[in-house]
C-alpha positions in Angstrom: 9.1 17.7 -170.2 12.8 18.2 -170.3 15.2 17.1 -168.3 19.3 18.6 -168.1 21.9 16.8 -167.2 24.3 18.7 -165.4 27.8 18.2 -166.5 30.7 18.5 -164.1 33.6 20.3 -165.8 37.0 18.9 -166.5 38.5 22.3 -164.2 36.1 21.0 -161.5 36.9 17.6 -162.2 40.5 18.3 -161.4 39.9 20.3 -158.3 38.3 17.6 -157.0 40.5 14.4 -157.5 43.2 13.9 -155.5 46.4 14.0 -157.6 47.7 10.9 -159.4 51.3 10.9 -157.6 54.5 8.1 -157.0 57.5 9.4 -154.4 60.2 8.5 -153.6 60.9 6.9 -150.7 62.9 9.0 -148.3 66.5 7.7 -148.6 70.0 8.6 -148.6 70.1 8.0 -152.5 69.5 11.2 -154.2 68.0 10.3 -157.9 67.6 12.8 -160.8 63.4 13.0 -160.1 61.8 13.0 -157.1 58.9 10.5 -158.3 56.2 11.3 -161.1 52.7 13.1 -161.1 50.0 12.1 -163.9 47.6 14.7 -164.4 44.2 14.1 -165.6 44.4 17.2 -168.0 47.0 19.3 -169.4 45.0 22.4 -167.8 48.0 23.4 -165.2 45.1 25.8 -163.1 42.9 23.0 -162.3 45.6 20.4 -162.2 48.3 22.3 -159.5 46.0 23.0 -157.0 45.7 19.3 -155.8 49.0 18.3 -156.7 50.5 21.3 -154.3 48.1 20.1 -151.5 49.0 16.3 -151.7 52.5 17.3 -151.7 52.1 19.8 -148.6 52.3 17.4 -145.6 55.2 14.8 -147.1 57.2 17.8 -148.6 56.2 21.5 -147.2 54.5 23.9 -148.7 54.8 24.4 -152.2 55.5 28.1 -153.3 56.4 28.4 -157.3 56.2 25.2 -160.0 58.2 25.8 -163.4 57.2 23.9 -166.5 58.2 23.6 -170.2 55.4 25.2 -172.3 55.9 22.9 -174.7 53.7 20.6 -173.1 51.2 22.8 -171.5 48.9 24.6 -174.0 48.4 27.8 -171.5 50.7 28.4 -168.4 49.4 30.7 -166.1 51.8 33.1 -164.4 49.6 32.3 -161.0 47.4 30.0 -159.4 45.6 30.4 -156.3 45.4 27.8 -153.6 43.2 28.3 -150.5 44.1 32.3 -149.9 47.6 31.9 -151.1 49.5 32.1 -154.5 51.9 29.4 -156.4 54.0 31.1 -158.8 54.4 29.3 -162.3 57.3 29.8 -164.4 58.4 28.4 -167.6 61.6 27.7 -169.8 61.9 26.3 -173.0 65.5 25.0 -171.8 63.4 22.3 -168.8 62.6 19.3 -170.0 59.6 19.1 -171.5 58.5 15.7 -169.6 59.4 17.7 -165.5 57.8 19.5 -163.5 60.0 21.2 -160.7 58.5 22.0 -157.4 59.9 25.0 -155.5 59.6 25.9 -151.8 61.3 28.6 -149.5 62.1 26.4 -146.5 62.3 23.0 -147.8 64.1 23.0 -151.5 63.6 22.0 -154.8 61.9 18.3 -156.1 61.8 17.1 -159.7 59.1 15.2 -160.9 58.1 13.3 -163.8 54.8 14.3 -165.3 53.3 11.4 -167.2 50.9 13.0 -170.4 46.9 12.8 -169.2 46.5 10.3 -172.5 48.8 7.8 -171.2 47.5 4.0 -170.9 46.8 3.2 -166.9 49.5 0.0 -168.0 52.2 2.2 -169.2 51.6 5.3 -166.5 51.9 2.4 -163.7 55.5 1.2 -165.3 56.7 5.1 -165.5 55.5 6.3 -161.8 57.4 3.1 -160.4 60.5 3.9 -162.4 60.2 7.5 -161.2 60.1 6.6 -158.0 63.1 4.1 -157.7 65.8 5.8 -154.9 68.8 6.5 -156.6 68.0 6.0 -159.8 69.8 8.0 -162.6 67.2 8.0 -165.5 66.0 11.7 -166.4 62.4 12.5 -167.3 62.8 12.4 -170.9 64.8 8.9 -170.7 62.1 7.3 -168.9 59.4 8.4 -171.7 61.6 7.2 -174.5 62.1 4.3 -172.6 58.7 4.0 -172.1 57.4 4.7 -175.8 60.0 2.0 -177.1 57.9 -0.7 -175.2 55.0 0.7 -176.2 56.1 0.7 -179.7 57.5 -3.2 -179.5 54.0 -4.3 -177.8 52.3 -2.7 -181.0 54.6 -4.2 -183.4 54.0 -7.8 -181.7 49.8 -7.2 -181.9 50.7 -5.9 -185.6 52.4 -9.3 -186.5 49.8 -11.6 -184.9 47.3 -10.1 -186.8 49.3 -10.4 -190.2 49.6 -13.9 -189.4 45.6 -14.5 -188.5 45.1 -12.3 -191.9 46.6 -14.4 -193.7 45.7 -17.5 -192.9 48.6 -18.4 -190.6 51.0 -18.1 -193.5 54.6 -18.5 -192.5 56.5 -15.6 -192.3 60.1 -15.0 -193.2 62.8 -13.9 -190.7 62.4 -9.9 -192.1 58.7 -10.0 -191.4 57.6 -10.5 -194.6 54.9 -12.9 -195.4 55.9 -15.8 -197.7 53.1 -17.6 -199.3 52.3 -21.2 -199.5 54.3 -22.1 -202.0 57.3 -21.2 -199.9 56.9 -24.0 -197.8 58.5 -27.5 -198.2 56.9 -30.3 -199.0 56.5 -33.3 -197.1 57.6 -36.6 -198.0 54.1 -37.9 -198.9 53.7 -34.2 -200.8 51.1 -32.5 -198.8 51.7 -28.9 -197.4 
């Protein structure tokens, strides 16, 4: 006897999440972004849908979304949402790293969209930047900001395991691993 698994698929994954969202706090202080959305794919169909209806009650309804297609491998020129349609537009001038939200009646927001690969760590420290009122970082500082940290976190695990590889040999101040021999001598000649 066999038995199938069913599988649910990432589209009806999406669709049934709620989306992964930081706002910013209503305040006087206008900021470049309007907080930061991390979807869990980079399939904008399945991912707008719940991002447009978790923004409906604290921000109206939603009614076009433009995107870089740099970072989205298909952009559909529609999606639909519960009997209605959200236009999607795209320029190669955005930044890559916003999405801007579009309504009729309410205005425009910017947000911050964190990659679906990103570490929880490092997609916790970018949605609270995001969201900080007045705050004049742009999307694509707050990534590079972001991927510096990441980068000096790697370098540190990179230098503690040089030093357990070799044996706790001292290092010298350009990171380069100086043998034994480097060392002084004590007074009673043991290393």
């Amino acid at each position: 006897m066999t038995t199938t698994l069913g599988r649910t698929a990432p589209r009806d994954l999406a669709a049934q999440s709620p989306a992964r969202l930081s706002l910013t706090p209503k305040t006087t202080l206008a900021g470049l972004l309007d907080g930061a959305w991390w979807p869990r794919s980079r399939d904008l169909e399945a991912e707008l849908p719940p991002l447009a209806a978790a923004l409906e009650e604290p921000w109206g309804r939603v009614t076009r979304v433009t995107v870089n297609p740099g970072r989205w491998p298909v952009v559909p020129h529609t999606v639909a949402l519960d009997g209605r349609t959200l236009h999607v537009g795209w320029f190669t001038e955005q930044d890559p790293d916003k999405l801007i939200l579009l309504s009729y009646t309410v205005g425009r927001w910017d947000l911050l969209v964190i990659p679906p690969e990103t570490a929880p760590a490092a997609a916790a420290r970018l949605m609270a930047a995001a969201a900080i009122p007045g705050s004049i970082l742009a999307a694509g500082a707050l990534m590079a900001n972001e991927s510096a940290i990441g980068r000096g976190t790697r370098d540190a695990a990179r230098r503690e395991a040089t030093w357990e590889g070799e044996g706790g040999a001292c290092m010298s101040p350009f990171g380069v691993a100086m043998g034994r021999s480097a060392l002084p001598l004590s007074a009673n000649g043991w290393r």
